[in-house]
C-alpha positions as CSV (number, residue, x, y, z in Angstrom):
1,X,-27.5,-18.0,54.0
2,X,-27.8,-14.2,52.7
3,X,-31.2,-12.7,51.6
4,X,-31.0,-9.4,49.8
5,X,-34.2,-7.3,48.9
6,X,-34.8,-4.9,46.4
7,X,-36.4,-3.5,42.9
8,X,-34.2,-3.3,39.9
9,X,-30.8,-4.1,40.4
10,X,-28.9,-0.5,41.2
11,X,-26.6,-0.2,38.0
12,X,-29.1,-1.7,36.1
13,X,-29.5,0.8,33.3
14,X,-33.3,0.4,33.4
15,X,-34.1,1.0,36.3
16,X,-35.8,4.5,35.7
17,X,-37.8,3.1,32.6
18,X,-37.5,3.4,28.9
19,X,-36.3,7.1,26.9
20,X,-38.5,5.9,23.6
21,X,-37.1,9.4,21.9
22,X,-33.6,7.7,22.8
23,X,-34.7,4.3,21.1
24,X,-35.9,5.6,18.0
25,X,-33.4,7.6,17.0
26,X,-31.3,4.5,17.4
27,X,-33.7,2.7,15.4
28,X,-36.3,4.6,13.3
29,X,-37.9,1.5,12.6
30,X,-39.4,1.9,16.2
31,X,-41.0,5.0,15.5
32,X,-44.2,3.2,13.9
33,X,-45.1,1.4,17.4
34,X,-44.6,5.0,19.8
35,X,-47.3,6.8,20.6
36,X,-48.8,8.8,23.4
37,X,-50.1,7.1,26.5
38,X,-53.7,7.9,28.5
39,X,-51.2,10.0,30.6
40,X,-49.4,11.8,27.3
41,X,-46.5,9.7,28.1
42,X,-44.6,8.3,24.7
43,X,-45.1,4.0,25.7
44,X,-45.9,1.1,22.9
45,X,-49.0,-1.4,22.8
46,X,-47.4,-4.0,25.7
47,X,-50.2,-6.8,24.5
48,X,-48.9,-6.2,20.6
49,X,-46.1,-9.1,20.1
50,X,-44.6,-6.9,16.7
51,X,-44.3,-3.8,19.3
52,X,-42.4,-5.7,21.8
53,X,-40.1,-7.6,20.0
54,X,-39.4,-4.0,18.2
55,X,-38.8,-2.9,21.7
56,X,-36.3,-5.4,22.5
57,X,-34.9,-4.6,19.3
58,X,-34.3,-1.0,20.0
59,X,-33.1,-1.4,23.7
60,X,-30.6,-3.8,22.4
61,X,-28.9,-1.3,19.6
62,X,-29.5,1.4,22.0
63,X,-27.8,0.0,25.0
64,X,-25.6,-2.6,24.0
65,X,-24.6,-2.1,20.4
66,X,-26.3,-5.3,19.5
67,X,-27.5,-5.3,15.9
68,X,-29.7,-7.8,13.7
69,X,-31.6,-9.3,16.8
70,X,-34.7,-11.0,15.7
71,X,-37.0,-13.6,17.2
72,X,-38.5,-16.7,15.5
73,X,-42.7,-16.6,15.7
74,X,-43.7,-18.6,18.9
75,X,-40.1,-18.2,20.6
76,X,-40.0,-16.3,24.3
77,X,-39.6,-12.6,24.1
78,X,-37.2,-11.8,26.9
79,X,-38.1,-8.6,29.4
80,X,-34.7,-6.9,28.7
81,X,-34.5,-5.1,31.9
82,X,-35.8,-7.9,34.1
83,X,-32.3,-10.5,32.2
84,X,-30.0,-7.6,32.7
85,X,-31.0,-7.4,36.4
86,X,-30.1,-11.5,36.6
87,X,-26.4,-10.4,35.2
88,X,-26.0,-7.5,37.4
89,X,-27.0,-9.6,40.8
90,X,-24.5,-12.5,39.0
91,X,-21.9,-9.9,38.9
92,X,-22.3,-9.4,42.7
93,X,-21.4,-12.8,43.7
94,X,-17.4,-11.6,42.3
95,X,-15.2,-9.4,44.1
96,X,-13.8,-9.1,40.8
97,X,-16.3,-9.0,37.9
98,X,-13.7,-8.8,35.2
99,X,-12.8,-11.6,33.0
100,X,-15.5,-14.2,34.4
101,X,-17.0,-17.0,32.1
102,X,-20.3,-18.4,32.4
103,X,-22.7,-21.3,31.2
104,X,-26.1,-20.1,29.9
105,X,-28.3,-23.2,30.5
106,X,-30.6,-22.9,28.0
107,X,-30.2,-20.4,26.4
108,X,-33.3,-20.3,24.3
109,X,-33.8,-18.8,20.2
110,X,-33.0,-15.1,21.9
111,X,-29.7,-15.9,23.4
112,X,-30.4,-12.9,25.8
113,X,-28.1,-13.8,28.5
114,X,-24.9,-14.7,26.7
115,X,-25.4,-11.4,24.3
116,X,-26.2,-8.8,27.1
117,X,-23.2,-10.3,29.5
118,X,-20.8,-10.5,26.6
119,X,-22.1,-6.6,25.8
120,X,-22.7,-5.6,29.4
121,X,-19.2,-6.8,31.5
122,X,-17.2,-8.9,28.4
123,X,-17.7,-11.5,30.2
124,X,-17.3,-14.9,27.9
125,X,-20.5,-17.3,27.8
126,X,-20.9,-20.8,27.2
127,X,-24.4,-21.1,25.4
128,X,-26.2,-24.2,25.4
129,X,-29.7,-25.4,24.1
130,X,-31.6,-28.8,23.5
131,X,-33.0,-27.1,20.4
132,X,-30.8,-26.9,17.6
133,X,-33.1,-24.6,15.8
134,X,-32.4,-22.1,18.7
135,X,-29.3,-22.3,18.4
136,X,-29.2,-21.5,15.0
137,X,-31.2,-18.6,15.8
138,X,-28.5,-17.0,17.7
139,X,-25.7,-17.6,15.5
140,X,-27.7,-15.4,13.0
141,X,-27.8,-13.3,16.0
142,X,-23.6,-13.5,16.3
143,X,-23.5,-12.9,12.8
144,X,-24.4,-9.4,12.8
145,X,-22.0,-8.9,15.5
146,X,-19.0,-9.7,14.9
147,X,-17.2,-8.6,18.1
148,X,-19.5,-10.8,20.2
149,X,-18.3,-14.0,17.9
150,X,-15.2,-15.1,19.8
151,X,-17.4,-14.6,23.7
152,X,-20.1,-16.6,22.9
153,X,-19.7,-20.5,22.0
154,X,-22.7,-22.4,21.4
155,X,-23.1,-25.9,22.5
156,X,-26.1,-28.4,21.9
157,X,-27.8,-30.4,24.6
158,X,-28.3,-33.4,23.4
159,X,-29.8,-35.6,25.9
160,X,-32.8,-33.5,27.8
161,X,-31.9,-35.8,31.4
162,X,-29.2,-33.8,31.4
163,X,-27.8,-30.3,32.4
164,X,-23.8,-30.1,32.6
165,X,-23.2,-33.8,31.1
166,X,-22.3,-33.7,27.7
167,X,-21.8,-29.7,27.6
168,X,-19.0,-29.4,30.0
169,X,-16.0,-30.8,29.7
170,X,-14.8,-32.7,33.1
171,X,-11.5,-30.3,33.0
172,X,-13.2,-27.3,31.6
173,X,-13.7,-24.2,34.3
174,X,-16.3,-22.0,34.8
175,X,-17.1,-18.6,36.8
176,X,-20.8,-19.2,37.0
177,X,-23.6,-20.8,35.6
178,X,-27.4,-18.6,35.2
179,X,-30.6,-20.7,33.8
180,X,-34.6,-19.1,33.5
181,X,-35.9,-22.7,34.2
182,X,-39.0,-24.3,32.7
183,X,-41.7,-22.6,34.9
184,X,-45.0,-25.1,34.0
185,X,-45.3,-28.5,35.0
186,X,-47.1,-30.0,31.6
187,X,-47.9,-28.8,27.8
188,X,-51.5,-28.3,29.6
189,X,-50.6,-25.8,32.1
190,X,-48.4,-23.9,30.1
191,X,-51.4,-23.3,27.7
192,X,-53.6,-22.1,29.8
193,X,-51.1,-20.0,31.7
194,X,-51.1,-18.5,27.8
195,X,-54.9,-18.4,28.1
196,X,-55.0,-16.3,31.7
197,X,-52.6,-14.0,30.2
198,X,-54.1,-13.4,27.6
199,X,-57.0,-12.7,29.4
200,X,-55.3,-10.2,31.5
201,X,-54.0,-8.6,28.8
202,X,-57.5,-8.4,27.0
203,X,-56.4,-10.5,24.0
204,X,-58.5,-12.4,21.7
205,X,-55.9,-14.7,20.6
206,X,-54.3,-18.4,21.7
207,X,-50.5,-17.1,21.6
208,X,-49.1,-14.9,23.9
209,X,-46.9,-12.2,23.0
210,X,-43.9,-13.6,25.2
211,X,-44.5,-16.8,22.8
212,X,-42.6,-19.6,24.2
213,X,-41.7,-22.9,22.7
214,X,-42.0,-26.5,24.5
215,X,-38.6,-26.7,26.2
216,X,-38.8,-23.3,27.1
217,X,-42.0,-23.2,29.2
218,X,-42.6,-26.6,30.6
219,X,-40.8,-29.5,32.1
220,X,-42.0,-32.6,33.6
221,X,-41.9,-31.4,37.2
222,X,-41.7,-28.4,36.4
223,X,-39.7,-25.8,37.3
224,X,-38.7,-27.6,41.2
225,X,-37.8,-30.8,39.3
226,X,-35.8,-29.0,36.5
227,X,-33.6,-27.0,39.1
228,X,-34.0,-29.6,41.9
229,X,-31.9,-31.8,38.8
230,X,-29.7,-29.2,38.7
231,X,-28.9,-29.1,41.8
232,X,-28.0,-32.6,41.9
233,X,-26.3,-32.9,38.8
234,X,-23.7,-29.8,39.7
235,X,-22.2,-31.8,42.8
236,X,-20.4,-33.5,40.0
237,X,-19.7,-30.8,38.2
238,X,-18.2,-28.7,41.5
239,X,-14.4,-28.5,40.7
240,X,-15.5,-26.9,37.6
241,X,-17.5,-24.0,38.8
242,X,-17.6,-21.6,41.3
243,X,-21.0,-20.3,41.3
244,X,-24.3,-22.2,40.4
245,X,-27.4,-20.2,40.0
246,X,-30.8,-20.2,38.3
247,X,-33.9,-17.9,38.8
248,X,-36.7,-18.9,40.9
249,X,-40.0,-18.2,40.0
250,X,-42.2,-19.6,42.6
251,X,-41.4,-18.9,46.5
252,X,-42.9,-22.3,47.6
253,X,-40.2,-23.9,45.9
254,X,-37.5,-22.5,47.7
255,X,-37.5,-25.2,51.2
256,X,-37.1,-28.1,48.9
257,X,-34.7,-26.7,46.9
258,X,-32.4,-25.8,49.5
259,X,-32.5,-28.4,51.4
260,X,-31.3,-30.3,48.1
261,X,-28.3,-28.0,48.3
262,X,-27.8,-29.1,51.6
263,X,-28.0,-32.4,50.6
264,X,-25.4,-32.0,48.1
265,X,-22.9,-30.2,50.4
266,X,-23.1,-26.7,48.8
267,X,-24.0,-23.5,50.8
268,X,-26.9,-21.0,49.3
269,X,-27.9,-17.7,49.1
270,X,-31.3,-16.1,47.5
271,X,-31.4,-12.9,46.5
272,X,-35.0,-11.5,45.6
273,X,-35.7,-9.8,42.4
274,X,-38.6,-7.9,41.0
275,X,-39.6,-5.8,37.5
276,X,-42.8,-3.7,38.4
277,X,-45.0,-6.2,39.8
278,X,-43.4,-9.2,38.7
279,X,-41.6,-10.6,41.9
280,X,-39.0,-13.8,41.3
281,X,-35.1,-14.6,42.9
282,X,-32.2,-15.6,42.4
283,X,-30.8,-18.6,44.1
284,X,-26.9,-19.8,44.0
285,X,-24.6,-22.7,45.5
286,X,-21.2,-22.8,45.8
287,X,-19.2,-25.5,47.2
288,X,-16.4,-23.6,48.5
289,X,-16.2,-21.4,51.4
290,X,-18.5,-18.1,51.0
């Protein structure tokens, strides 16, 4: 097993912050949330949801030429450089990176992962969701883009016990497969993981800007039982993909969850990740010799 250290990914395009001057000329509409920082530096209101979902907005017409991207309320707001990093450590796992298909489990009302690898190395996506709403959502998204169309296809989930069954086909053939699991445990401890947020950020209100629906924050189990299922679930799926991944958010999880791999007959590797002082990792599993 490999462990690789470092901050943002070294290609990742983000890696020495954000040109706001850059953004708004892309998108003017921007221009309302910029303004001067304590330090005189041009920065938005991080605690204001409307400025970061204008943000996102911006970096994704900036950067990767994706237009009409739009969020319903309550839906998680995805840190763009902290998803591009995933992709770029994904891309690692190839010797060649070119002409690779993926599975985006869960792929949530942003579709952030599907649009920025489609954008970022043309890769093609499989996009699947238990929430048909969120999928809807993204084929707005697809609509406005028209040469994304024929890389992303979007499936629905439509049994929650499930992760590969009844999205993959048993002959179909994949690259890779990246999932953001549900971190909380409950509906309970996601809300007042909102709450402490919220207090961090100094904010008055119940919601948090990131928002995040049901399915996308909490799982029984929680985030070890979702990719502990996983896991499981994939040694049945392993003629059909090369790579299995998902991100990691808490270290303590890791023992288990490998020695579920080990279980399974798949080797790992983790790879650790982190966005300014948010720390998390990436493990994989392959079944064939690394």
């Amino acid at each position: 097993m490999k462990e690789i250290k470092h901050n943002l990914h070294p290609e990742n395009i983000h890696r020495f912050g954000y040109d706001f001057e850059m953004l708004i000329k892309a998108d003017p509409r921007f221009k309302a949330f910029v303004k001067p920082n304590p330090y005189g530096n041009l920065s938005i209101e991080f605690a204001d949801p409307k400025a970061v979902l204008a943000l996102n907005r911006s970096l994704l017409l900036a950067h990767y030429q994706i237009k009409g991207w739009r969020l319903p309320p309550d839906h998680l707001c995805p840190p763009i450089p902290g998803r591009a990093d995933y992709l770029h450590y994904v891309s690692d796992l190839f010797p060649d990176k070119a002409n690779l298909k993926g599975l985006d489990i869960g792929t949530g009302a942003s579709g952030i992962y599907a649009l920025l690898g489609a954008s970022l190395f043309n890769w093609d996506f499989i996009a699947s969701d238990i929430d048909k709403k969120s999928l809807l959502n993204v084929a707005r998204i697809l609509s406005h883009n028209p040469q994304l169309q024929d890389k992303i296809e979007l499936r629905h989930q439509e049994n929650s016990r499930f992760i590969f069954r009844n999205v993959l086909e048993m002959d179909e053939r994949m690259d890779f497969t990246i999932c953001n699991p549900p971190f909380h445990t409950s509906a309970k401890e996601a809300a007042q993981g909102t709450q402490r947020k919220n207090r961090n950020l100094k904010l008055n209100t119940k919601t948090l800007n990131f928002g995040g629906k049901n399915n996308e924050l909490w799982y029984p189990g929680g985030e070890l039982k979702f990719v502990s299922l996983m896991i499981r679930e994939s040694e049945g799926f392993q003629k059909n993909c090369t790579w299995f991944t998902s991100l990691i958010s808490k270290k303590e999880n890791l023992p288990h969850l490998l020695k579920v791999i080990e279980e399974m007959g798949a080797s790992p590797k983790i790879v650790d990740m982190s966005q300014g002082q948010k720390k998390s990792r990436m493990l994989a599993w392959s079944y064939g010799k690394l």
